[in-house]
C-alpha positions as CSV (number, residue, x, y, z in Angstrom):
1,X,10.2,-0.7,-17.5
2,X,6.8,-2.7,-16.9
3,X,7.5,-6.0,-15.8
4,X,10.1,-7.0,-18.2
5,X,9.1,-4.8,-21.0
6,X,10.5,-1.6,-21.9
7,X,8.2,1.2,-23.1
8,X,9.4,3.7,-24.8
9,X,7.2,7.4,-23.7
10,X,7.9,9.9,-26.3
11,X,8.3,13.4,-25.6
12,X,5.0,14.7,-24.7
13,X,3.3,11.4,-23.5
14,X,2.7,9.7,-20.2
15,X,1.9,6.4,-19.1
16,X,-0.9,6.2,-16.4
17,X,-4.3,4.6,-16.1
18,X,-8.1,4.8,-15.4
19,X,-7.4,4.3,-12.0
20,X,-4.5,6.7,-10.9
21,X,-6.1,9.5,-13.0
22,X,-9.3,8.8,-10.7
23,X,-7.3,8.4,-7.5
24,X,-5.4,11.5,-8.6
25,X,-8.3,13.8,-10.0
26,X,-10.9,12.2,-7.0
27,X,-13.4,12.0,-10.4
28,X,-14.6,8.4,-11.0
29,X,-13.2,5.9,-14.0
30,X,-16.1,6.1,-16.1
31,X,-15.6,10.1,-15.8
32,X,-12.0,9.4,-16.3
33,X,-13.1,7.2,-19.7
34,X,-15.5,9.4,-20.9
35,X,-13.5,12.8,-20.7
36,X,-10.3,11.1,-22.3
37,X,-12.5,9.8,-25.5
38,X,-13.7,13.1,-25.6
39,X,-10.1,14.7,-25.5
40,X,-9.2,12.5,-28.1
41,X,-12.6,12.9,-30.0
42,X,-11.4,16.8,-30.3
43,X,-7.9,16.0,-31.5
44,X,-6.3,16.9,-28.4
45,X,-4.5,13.4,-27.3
46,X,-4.2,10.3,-28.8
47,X,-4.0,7.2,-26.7
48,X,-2.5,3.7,-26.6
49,X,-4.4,1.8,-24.5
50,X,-4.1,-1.8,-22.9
51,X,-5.1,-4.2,-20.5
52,X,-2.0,-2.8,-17.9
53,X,-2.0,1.1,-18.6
54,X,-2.5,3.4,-21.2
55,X,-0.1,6.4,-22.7
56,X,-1.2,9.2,-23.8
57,X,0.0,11.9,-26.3
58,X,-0.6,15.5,-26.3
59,X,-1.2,16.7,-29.3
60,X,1.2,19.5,-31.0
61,X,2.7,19.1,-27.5
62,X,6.3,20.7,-29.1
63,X,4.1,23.9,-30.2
64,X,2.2,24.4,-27.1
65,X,6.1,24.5,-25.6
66,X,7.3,26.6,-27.7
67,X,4.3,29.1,-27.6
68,X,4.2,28.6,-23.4
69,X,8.6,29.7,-23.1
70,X,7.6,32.7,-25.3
71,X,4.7,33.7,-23.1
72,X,6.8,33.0,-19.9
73,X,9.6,35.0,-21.0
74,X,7.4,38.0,-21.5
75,X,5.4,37.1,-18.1
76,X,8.5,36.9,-15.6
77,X,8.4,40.8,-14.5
78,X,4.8,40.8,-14.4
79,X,4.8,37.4,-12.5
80,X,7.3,38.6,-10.0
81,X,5.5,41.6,-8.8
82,X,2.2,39.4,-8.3
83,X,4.0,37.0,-6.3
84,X,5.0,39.8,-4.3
85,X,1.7,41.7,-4.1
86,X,0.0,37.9,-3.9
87,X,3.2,37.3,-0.3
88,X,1.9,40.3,1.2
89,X,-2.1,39.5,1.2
90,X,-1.5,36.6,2.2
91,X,0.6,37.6,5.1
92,X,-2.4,40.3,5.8
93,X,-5.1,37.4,6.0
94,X,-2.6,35.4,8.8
95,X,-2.6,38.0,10.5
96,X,-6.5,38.8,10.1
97,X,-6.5,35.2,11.4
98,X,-4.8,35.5,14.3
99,X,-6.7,38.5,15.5
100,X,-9.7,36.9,14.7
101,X,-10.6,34.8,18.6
102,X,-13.6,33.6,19.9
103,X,-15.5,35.1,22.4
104,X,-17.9,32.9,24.4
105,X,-21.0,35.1,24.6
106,X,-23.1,35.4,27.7
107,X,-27.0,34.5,28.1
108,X,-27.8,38.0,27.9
109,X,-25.9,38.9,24.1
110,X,-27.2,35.2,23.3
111,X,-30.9,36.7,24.1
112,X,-30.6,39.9,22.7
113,X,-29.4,38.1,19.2
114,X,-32.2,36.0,19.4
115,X,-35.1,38.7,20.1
116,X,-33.5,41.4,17.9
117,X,-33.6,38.8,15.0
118,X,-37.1,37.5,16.0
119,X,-35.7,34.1,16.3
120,X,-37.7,31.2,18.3
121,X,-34.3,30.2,19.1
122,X,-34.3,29.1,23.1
123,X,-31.2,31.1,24.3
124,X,-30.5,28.8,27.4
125,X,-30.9,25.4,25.3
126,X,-28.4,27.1,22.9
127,X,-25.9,28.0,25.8
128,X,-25.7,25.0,27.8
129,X,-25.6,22.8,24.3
130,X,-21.9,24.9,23.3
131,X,-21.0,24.9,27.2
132,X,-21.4,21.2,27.3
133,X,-19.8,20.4,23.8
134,X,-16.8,23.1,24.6
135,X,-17.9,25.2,22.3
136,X,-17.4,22.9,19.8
137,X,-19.3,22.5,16.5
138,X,-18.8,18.7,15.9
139,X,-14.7,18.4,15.7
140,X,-14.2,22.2,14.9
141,X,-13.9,25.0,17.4
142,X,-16.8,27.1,17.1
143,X,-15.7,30.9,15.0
144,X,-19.5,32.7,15.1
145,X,-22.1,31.8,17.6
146,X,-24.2,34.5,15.7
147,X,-23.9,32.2,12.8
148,X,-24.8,28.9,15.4
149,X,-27.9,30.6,16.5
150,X,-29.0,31.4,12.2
151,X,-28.7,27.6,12.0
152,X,-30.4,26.4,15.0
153,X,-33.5,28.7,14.0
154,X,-33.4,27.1,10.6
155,X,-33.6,23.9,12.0
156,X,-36.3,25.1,14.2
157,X,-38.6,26.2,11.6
158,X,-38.0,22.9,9.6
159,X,-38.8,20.9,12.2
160,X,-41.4,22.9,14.6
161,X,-42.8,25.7,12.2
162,X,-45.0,27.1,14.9
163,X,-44.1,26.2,18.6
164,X,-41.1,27.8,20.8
165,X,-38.7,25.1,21.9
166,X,-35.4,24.0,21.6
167,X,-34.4,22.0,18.3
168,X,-36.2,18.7,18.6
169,X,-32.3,16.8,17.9
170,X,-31.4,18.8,21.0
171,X,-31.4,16.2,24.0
172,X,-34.3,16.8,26.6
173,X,-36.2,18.8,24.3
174,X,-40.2,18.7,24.4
């Protein structure tokens, strides 16, 4: 039913719209537009379109069902044994997670990271930035400080090729 109309969807159709495909997909209407005239250009789908909503048909939608329950048929055992193998990775990588903490380095692992990378990186600025942010990088708990340190000296040599400072967004920097 829409409104007081019925519509009829024949097997292998769909009512929708510009809009919920966008909201749905996250890709914009005029995206949306374009790709479905294209589908249809290539004989995939024919549409029906109005004002309200459009419906769209799949094209040899019964043979593409017919070919997809003889491939699934074939596929179960195969299927079955990758969703087991695919259960026990994914187990392995929780568990790689939850081994996985953060440890708070001190000054002196913070300086040798720096000088053993030749990094203009102020180690102290760096410390007492994560200190007073809780080790926080923006809403997310920090995982590498290694990897904090490789983007402070990036921002460094943006914004101060050639002096030794702290990042000029730092607070108090000179």
């Amino acid at each position: 039913m829409r409104g007081n109309n019925v519509i009829v969807i024949p097997r292998g159709s769909f009512l929708t719209g510009r809009k919920s495909l966008s909201k749905a997909t996250n890709i914009s209407e005029s995206k949306i537009q374009r790709l479905l005239k294209l589908f249809e250009i290539e004989g995939q789908i024919e549409q029906q379109t109005n004002s309200q909503y459009r419906v769209i048909t799949i094209c040899n939608y019964d043979k593409h069902q017919d070919s997809e329950h003889q491939l699934n048929s074939k596929r179960t055992a195969t299927e079955q044994q990758l969703n087991t193998n695919n259960k026990v990775n994914n187990d392995n990588k929780v568990n790689k997670k939850k081994r996985a903490v953060f440890a708070k380095p001190s000054k002196s692992e913070v300086s040798e990271y720096i000088l053993s990378k030749g990094y203009s990186v102020n180690a102290e600025s760096f410390i007492n930035y994560y200190v007073s942010n809780g080790w926080m990088v923006g809403k997310t708990k920090m995982k590498d400080w290694k990897a904090a340190i490789r983007s402070w000296q990036t921002r460094e040599t943006k914004t101060q090729p050639n002096q030794t400072t702290s990042p000029s967004w730092e607070l108090g920097s000179k």
